[in-house]
N, CA, C and O of each residue as an XYZ file, in Angstrom:
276
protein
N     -18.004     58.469     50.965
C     -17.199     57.258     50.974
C     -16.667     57.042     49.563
O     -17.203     56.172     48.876
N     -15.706     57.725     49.096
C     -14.849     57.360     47.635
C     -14.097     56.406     47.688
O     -13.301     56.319     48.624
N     -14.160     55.418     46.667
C     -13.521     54.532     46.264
C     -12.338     54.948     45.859
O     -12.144     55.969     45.200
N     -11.328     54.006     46.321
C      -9.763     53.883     46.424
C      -9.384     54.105     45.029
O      -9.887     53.388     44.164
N      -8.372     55.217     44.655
C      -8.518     55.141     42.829
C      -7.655     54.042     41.821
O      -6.548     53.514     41.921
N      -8.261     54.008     41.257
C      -8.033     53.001     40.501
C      -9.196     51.349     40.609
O      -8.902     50.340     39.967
N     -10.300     51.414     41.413
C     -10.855     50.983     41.218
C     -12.539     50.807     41.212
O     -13.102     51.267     42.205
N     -13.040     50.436     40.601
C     -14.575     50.401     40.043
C     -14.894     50.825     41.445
O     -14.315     50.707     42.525
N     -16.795     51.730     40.769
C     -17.348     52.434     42.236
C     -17.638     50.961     42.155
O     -17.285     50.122     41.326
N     -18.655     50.839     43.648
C     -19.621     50.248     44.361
C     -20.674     50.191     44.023
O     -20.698     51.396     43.771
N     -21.802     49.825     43.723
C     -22.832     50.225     43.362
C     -23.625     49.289     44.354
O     -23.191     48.179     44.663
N     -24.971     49.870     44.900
C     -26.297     49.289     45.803
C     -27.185     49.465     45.122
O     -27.522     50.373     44.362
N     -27.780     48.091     45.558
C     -29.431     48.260     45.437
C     -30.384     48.827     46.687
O     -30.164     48.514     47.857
N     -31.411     49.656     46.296
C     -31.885     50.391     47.442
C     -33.623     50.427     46.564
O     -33.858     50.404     45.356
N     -34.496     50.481     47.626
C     -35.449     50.662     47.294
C     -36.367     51.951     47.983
O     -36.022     52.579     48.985
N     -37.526     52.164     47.248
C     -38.056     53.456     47.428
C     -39.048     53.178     48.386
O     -38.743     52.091     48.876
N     -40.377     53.725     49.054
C     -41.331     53.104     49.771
C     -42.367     52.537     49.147
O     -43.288     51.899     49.658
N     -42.145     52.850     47.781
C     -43.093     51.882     46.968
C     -42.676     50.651     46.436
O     -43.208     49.973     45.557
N     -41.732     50.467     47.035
C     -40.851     48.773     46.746
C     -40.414     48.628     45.431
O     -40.273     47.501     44.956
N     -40.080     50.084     44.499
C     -38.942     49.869     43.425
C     -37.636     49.825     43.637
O     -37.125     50.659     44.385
N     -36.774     48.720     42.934
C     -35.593     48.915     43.195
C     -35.096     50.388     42.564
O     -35.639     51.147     41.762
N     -33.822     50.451     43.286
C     -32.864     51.381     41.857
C     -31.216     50.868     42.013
O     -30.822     50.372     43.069
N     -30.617     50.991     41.222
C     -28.952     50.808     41.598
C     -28.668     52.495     41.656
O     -29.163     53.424     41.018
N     -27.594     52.434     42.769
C     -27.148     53.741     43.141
C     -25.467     53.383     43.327
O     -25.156     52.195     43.411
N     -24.489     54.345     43.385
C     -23.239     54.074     43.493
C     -23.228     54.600     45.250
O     -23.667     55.547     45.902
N     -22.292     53.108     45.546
C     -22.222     53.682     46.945
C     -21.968     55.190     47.959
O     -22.219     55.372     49.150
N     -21.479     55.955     47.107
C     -20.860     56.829     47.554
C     -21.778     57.927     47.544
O     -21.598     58.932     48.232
N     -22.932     57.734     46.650
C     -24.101     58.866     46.606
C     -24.988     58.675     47.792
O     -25.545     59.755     47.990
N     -25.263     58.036     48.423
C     -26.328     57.409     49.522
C     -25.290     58.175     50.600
O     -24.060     58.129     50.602
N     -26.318     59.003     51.651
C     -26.259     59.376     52.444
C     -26.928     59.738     53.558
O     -27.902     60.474     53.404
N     -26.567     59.316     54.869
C     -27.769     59.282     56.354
C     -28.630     60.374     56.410
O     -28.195     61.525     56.368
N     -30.168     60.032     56.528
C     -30.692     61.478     56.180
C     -30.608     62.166     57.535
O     -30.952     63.346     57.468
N     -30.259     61.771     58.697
C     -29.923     63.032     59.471
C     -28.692     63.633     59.262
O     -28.151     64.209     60.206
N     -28.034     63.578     57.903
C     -26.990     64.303     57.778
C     -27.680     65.527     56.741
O     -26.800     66.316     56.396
N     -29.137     65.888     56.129
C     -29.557     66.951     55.375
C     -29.941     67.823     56.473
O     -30.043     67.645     57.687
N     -30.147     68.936     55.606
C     -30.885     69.917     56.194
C     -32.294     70.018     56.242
O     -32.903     69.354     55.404
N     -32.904     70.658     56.986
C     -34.828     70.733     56.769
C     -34.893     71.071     55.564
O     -35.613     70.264     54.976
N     -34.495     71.882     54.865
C     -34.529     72.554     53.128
C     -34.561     71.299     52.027
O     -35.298     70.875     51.136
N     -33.089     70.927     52.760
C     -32.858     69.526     52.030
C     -33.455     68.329     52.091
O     -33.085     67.562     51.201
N     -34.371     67.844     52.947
C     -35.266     66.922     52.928
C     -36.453     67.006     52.524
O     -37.098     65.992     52.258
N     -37.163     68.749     52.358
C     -38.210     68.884     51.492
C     -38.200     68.655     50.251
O     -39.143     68.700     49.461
N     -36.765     68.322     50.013
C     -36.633     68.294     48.165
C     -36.703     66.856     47.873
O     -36.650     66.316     46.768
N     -36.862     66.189     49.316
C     -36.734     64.457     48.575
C     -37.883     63.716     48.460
O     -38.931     63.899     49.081
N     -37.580     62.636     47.411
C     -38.942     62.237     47.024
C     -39.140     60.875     47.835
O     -38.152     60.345     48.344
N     -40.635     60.200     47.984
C     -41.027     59.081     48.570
C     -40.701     58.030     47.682
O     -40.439     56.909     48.118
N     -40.691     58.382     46.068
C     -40.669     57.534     44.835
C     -40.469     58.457     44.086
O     -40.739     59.611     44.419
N     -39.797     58.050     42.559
C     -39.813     58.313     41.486
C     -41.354     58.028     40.640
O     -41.758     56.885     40.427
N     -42.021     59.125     40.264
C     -43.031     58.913     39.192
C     -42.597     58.220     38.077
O     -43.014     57.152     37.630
N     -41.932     58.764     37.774
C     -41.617     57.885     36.099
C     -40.119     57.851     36.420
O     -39.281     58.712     36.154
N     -39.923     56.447     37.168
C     -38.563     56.130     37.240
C     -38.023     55.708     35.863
O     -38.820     55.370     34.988
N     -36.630     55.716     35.628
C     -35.399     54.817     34.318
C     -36.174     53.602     34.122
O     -36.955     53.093     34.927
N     -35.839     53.159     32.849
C     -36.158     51.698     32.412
C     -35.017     51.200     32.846
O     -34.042     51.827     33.259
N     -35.166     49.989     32.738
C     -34.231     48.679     32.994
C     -32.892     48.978     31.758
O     -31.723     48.878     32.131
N     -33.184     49.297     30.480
C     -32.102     49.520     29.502
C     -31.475     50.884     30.054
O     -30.245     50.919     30.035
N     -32.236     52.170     30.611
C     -31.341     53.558     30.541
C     -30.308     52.875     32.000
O     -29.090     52.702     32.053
N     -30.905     52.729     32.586
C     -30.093     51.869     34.060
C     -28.908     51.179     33.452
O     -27.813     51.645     33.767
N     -28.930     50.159     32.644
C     -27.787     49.555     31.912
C     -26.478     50.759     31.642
O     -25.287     50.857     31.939
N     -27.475     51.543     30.922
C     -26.724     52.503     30.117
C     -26.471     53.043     30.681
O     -25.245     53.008     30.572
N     -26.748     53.830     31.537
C     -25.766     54.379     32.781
C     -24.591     53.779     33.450
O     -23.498     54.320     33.620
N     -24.952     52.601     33.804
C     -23.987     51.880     34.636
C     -22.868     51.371     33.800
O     -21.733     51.280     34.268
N     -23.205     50.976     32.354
C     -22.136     50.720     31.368
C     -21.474     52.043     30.944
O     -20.537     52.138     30.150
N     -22.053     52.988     31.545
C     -21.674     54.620     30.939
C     -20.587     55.241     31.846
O     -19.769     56.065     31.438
N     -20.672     54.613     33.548
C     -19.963     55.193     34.410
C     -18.686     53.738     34.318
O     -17.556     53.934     34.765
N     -19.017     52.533     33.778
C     -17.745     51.929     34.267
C     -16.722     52.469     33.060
O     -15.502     52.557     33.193
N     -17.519     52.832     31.783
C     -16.532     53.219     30.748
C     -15.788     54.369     31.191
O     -14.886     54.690     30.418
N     -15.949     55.247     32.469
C     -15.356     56.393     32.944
C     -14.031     55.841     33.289
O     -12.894     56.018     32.851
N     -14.660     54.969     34.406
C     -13.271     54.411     35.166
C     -12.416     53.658     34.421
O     -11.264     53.856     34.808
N     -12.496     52.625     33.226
C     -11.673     52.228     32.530
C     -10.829     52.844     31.658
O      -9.890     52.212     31.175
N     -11.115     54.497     31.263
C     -10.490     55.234     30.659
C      -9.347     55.548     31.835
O      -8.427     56.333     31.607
């Protein structure tokens, strides 16, 4: 699902089964009966050592500086 160009992604909040949030851009999230068996062994229940609250910033201030260029 790509955003129309010229304007900012989407971004969601989604959580893991251990009830951490994360922000994700809409367009990365996808139905897991759309992987393969291969591809669902590679996914995780949680992040061990998820982003801090600042690298999260910094990302998200990192991808809107994309689109404003």
């Amino acid at each position: 699902m790509k955003e129309p160009e010229g304007k900012s992604p989407a971004y969601v909040v989604v959580k893991d089964r251990r009830g951490k949030e994360y922000i994700c851009p809409r367009d990365a999230l996808r139905d897991p009966g759309e992987f393969t068996e291969e591809e669902l062994k590679k996914c995780l229940d949680s992040l061990e050592e998820p982003f801090s609250d600042d690298e999260v910033l910094a990302i998200i201030k990192s991808e809107f500086r994309k689109v404003e260029s």
